[in-house]
C-alpha positions as CSV (number, residue, x, y, z in Angstrom):
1,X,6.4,23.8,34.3
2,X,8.3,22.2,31.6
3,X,7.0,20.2,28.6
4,X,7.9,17.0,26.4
5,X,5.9,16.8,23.2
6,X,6.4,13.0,22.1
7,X,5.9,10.9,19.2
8,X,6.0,7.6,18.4
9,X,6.7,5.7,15.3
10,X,5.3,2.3,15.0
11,X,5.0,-0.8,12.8
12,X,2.9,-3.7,12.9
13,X,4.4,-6.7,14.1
14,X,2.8,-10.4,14.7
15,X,3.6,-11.8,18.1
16,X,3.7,-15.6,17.5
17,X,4.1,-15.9,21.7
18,X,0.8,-13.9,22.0
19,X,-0.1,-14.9,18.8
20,X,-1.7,-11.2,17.8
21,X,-0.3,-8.5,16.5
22,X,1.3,-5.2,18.2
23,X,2.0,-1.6,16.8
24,X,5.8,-2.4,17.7
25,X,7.6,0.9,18.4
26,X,10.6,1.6,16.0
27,X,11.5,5.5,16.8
28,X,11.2,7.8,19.8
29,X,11.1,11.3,19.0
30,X,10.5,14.1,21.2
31,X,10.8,17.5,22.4
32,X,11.4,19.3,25.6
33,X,10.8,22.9,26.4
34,X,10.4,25.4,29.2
35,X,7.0,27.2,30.3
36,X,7.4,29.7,27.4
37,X,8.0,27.1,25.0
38,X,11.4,27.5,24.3
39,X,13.2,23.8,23.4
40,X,15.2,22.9,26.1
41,X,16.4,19.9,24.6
42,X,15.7,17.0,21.8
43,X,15.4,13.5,22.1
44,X,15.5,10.4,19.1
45,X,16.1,7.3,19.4
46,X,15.4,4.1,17.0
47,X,14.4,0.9,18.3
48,X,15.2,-2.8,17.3
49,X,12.1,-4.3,16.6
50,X,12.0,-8.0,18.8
51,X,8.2,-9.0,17.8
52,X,8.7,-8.3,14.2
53,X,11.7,-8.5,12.2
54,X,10.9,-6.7,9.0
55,X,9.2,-3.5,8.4
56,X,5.9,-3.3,6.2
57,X,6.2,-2.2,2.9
58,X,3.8,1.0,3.6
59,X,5.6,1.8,6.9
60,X,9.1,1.9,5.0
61,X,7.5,4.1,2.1
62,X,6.2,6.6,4.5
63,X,9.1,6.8,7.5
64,X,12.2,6.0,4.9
65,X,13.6,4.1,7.7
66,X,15.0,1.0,6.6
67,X,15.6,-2.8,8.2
68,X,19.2,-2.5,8.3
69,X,18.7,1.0,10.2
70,X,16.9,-0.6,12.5
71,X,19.0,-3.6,13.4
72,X,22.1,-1.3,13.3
73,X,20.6,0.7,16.0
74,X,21.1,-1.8,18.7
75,X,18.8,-0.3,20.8
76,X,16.3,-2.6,23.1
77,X,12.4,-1.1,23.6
78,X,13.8,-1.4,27.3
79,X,16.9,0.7,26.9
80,X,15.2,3.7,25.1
81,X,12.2,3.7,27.1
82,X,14.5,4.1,30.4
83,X,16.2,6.7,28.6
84,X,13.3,8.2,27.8
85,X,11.8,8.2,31.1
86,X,15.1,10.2,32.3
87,X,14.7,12.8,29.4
88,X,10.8,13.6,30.7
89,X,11.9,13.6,33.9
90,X,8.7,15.7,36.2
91,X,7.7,17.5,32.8
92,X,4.3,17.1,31.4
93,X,3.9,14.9,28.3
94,X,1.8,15.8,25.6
95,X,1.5,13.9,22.2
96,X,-0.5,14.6,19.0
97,X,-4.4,12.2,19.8
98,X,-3.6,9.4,22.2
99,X,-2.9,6.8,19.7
100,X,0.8,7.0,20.8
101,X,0.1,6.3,24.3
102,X,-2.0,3.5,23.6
103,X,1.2,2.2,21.6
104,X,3.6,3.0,24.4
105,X,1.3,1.3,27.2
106,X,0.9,-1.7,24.4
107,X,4.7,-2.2,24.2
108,X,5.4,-1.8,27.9
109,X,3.0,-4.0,28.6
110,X,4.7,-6.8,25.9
111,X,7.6,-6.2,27.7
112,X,7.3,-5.6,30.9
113,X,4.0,-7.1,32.3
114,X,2.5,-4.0,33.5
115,X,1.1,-1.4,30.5
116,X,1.6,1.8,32.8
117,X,5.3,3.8,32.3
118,X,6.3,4.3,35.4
119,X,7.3,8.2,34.0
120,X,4.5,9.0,33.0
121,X,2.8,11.1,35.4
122,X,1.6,13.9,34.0
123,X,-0.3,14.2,30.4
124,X,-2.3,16.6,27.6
125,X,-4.1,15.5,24.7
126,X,-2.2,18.2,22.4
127,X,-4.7,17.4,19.9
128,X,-7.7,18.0,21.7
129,X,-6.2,21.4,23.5
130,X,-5.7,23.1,19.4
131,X,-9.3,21.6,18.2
132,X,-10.8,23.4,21.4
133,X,-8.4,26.2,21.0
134,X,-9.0,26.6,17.3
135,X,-13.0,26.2,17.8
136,X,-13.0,22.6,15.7
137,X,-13.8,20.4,18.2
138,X,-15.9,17.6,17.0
139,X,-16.0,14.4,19.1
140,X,-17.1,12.6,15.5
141,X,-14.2,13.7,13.2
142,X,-10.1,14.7,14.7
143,X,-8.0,17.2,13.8
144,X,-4.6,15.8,12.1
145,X,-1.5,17.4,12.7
146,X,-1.1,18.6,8.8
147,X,-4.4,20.1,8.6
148,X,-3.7,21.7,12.2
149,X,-0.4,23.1,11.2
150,X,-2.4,24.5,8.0
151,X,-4.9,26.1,9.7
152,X,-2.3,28.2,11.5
153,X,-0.7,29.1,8.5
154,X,2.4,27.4,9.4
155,X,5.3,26.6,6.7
156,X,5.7,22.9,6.3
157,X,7.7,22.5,3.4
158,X,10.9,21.7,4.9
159,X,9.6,19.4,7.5
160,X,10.4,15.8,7.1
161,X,6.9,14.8,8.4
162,X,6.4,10.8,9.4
163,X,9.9,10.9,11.4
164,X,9.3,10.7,15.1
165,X,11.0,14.0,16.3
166,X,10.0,16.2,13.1
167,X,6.4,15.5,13.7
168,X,7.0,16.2,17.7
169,X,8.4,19.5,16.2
170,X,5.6,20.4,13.8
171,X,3.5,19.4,16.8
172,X,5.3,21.8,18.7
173,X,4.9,24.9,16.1
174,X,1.1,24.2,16.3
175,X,1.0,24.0,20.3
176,X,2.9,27.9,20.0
177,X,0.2,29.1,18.0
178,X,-2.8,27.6,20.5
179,X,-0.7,28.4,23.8
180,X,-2.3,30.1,26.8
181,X,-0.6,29.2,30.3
182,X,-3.6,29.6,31.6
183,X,-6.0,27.5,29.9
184,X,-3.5,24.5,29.1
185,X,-4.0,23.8,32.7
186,X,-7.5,22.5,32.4
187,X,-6.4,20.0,30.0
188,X,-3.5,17.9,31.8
189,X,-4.4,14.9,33.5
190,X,-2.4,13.0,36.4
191,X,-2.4,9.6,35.5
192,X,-3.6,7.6,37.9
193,X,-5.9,4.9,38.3
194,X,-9.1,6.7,36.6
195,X,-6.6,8.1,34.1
196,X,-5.7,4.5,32.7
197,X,-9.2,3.3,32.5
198,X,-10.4,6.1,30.1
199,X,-7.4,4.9,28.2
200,X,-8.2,1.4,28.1
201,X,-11.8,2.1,27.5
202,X,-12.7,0.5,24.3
203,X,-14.4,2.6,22.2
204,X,-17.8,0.5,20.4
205,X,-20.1,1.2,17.3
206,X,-24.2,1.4,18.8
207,X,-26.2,-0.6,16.0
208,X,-29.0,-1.7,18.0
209,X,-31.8,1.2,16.9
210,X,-33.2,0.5,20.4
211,X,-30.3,1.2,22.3
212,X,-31.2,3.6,25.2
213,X,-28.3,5.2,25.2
214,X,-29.6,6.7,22.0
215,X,-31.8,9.5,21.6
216,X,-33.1,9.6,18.1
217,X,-35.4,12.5,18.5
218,X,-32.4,14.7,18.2
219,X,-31.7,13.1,14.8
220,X,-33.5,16.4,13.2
221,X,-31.8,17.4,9.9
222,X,-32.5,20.7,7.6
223,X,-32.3,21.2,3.4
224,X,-28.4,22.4,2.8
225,X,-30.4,24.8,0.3
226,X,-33.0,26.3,1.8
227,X,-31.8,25.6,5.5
228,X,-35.5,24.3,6.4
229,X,-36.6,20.9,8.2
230,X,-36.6,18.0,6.1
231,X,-39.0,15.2,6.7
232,X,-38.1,11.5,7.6
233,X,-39.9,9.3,5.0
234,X,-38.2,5.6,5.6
235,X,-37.6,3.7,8.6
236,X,-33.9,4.0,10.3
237,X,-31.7,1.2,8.6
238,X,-28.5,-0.2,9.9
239,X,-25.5,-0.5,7.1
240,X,-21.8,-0.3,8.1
241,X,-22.0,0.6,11.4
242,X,-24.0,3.0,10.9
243,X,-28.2,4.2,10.9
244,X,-29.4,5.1,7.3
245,X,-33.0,7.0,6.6
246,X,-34.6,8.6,3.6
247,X,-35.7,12.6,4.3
248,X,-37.0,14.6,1.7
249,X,-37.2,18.6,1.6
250,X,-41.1,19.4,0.6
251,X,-39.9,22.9,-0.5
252,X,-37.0,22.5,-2.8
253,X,-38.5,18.7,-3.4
254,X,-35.2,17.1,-2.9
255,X,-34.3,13.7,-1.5
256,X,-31.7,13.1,0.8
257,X,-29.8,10.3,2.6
258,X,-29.6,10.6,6.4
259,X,-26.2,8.7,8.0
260,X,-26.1,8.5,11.7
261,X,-22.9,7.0,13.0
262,X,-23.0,6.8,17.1
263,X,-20.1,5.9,19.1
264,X,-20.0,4.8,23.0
265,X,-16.9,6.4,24.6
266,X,-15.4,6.9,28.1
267,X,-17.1,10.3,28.4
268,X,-20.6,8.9,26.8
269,X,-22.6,8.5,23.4
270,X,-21.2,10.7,20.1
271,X,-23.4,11.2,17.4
272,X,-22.0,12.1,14.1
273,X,-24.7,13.4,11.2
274,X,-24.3,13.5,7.7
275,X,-27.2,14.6,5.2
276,X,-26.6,13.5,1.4
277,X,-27.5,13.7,-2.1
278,X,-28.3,9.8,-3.2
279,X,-25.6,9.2,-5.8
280,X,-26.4,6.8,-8.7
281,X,-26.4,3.7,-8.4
282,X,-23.0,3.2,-10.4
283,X,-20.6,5.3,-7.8
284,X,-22.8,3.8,-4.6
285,X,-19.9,0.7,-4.8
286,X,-17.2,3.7,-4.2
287,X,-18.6,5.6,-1.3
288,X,-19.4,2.6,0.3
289,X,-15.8,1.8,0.7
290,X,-14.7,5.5,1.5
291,X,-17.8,5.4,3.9
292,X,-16.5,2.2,5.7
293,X,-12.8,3.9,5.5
294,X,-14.2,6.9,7.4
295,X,-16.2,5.2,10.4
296,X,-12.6,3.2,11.6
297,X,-11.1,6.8,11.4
């Protein structure tokens, strides 16, 4: 069984026949390697964007890859995904979170009509295989690549990162480190017709406190200090997507802010819980922001 370990680099791009925007794809990177994980072969390949003729500011800054590299390229979204398709061939694709095959279905459907590659076949969530791997699996918060590659103690520095086929590299160091032949198996999907609906699935915020997919007796907290309950004084309060209460600790007399953020996905509810200190009222501007930043994420 051989592998391709793509990724995708994207920029945003307003469609003024759809009149919405797409994450247009600008670079295919990827990496192919046998059952052992030896690489096989490489494969990169710019794209000219059609939708959107100039590159963001912040997508320039953190790719270096410029307008005129792009239009010099000469390379239709239709050519390199063809070519693309040949390099997987009947290997199994894996990619770093699914984001970029929500991108490639979003641009073969722009193109083509239909959002499902006709090559792709076979596919692993490379991401979720190391957080499970690795023992960090938490439906509320993902594992990046950076902090993966860190965790395994893996030498970065002369990585290129935010270039298609480095990052398919570094993804590929991390995937060495988490590799069983065994237990990878569990974790590759055929992508057929249920396949494609988990990955159109749209993902919702629950703010309705009477939602019945919501069990709020499990919302139980306990004092960071003295690691016993603490008790719900307020009622539960909906602010940025999320449920707020007041708790206090009778034993170390502490307040605390309870922040409940619950997600409906394909596989059911999430529930994410924080416990915190209230902050003064002059930095509660601040982590409101980083708190709003944090529930898109």
């Amino acid at each position: 069984m051989n592998f391709v370990i793509l990724d995708l680099e994207w920029n945003g791009s307003y469609s003024k026949r759809d009149k919405k925007f797409y994450n247009e794809i600008i670079e295919f990177g990827a990496v192919k390697t046998d059952s052992n994980l030896n690489i096989i072969d490489t494969f990169s390949m710019l794209v000219t964007p059609t939708i959107g003729k100039k590159l963001n500011s912040r997508i320039k800054a953190l790719t270096n890859i410029t307008n005129e590299q792009l239009k010099d390229a000469h390379n239709t979204f239709a050519d390199v995904s063809e070519k693309f398709g040949e390099f997987l061939g009947d290997a199994v694709l894996l990619t770093w979170g699914n984001s970029d095959i929500h991108a490639l279905m979003e641009n073969y459907g722009y193109y083509f009509g239909d959002d499902r590659p006709p090559y792709l076949t076979k596919y692993c969530d490379l991401q979720i295989y190391c957080e499970f791997a690795l023992g960090v699996h938490d439906k509320g918060k993902q594992l990046g690549l950076s902090t993966c590659a860190d965790l395994l103690n893996i030498d970065r520095n002369d990585l290129v990162l935010h270039r298609a086929l480095t990052d398919a590299e570094l993804s590929l160091l991390c995937f060495r480190k988490c590799y069983d032949e065994e237990k990878i198996k569990k974790y590759i999907s055929n992508c057929d017709l249920e396949f494609y609906k988990k990955m159109t699935f749209r993902t919702t915020f629950i703010t309705d406190i009477e939602n019945p997919l919501i069990d709020k007796s499990l919302w139980t907290f306990t004092c960071p200090d003295c690691h016993t309950a603490v008790k719900q004084v307020s009622d539960w309060a909906v602010k940025n997507r999320s449920f707020r209460a007041k708790f206090v600790c009778e034993k170390c007399n502490k307040e605390f802010i309870a922040r409940v953020i619950c997600k409906l996905r394909y596989e059911g509810v999430t529930v994410n819980k924080k416990l915190t200190i209230p902050r003064p009222p002059e930095t509660k501007e601040n982590d409101n922001n980083n708190e709003e930043k944090q529930e898109k994420e």
